[in-house]
C-alpha positions in Angstrom: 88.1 129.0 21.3 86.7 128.1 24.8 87.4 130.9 27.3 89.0 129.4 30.4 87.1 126.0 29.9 84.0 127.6 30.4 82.4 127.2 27.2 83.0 124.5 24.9 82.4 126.0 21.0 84.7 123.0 19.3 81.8 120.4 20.7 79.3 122.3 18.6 81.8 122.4 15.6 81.8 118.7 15.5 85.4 118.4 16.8 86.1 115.7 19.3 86.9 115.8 22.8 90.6 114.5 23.7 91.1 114.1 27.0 94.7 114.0 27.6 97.1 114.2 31.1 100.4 114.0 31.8 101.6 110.6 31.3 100.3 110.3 27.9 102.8 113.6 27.3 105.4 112.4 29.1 104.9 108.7 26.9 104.8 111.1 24.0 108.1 112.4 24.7 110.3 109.1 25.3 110.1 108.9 28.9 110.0 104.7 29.7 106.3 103.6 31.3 108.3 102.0 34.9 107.1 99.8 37.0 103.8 98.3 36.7 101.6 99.7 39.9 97.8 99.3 41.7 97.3 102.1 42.5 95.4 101.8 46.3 91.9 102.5 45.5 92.7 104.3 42.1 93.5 100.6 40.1 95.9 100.0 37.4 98.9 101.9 37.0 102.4 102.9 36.3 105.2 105.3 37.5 105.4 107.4 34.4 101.1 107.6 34.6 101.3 107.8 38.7 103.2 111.0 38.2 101.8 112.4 35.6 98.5 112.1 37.8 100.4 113.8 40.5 101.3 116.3 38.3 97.8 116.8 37.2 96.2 117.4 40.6 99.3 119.6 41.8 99.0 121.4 38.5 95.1 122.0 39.1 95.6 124.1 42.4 98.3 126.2 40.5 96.4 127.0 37.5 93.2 128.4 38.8 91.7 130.6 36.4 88.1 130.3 38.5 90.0 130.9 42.4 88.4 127.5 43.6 91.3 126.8 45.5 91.5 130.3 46.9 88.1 130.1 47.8 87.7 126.4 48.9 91.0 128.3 51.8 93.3 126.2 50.7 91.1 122.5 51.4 92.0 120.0 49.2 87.8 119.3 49.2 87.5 119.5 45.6 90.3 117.1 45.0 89.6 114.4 47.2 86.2 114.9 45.5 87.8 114.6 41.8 89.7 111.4 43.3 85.9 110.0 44.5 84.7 110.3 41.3 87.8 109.1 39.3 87.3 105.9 41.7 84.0 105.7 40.6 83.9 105.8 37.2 86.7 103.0 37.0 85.5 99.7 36.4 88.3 97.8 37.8 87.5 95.5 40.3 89.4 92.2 41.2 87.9 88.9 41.0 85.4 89.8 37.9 87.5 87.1 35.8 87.4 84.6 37.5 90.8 83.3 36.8 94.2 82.2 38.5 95.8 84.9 35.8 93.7 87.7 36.6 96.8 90.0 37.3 98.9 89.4 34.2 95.5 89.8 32.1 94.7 93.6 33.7 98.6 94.4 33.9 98.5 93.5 29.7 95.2 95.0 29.3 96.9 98.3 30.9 99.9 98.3 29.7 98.7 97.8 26.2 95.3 100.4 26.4 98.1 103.0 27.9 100.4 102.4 25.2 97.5 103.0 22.0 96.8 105.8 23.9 100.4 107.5 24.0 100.7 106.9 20.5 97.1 108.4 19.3 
């Protein structure tokens, strides 16, 4: 109902917000979650999600319904900013646990949180 993700009517109409990329879809669709990965700076991963959030920024800069990256000249400002603030907001960080298992408990914690949210 939105126009162009400017204006978000389905909020107001009580319907939730379902934030979705590209490796949930492609987890949708069959393809096997890979590898387990840290991402450097970015945290848990895997190579179906690592793609998909490749996809997602490359994606961004094709669809651009508002010209930012027209009028940004082509700077890749706005993503690095996006990538910033996608650092910031997750709350991974090694050594909170405290234990010699610390990397089996995030990669299950991961893997499993990824996997509910495939199948949702």
């Amino acid at each position: 109902l939105g126009v162009g993700g400017l204006w978000d009517p389905a909020s107001r109409m009580g319907l939730v917000r379902q934030p979705e990329d590209f490796g949930q879809t492609l987890g949708h669709w069959g393809l096997p979650r890979g590898p387990y990965l840290i991402l450097p700076a970015l945290g848990p991963s895997n190579l179906r999600d690592a793609a998909g959030l490749a996809v997602d920024f490359s994606l961004e800069r094709q669809v651009d319904y508002l010209s930012y990256a027209q009028a940004s000249g082509g700077e890749f400002g706005i993503t690095a900013l996006r990538l910033v603030d996608m650092r910031y907001t997750t709350s991974f960080r090694y050594g909170q646990l405290n234990s010699p298992f610390e990397y089996e408990q995030i990669r299950y914690v991961y893997s499993r949180a990824r996997e509910l949210q495939v199948a949702e």
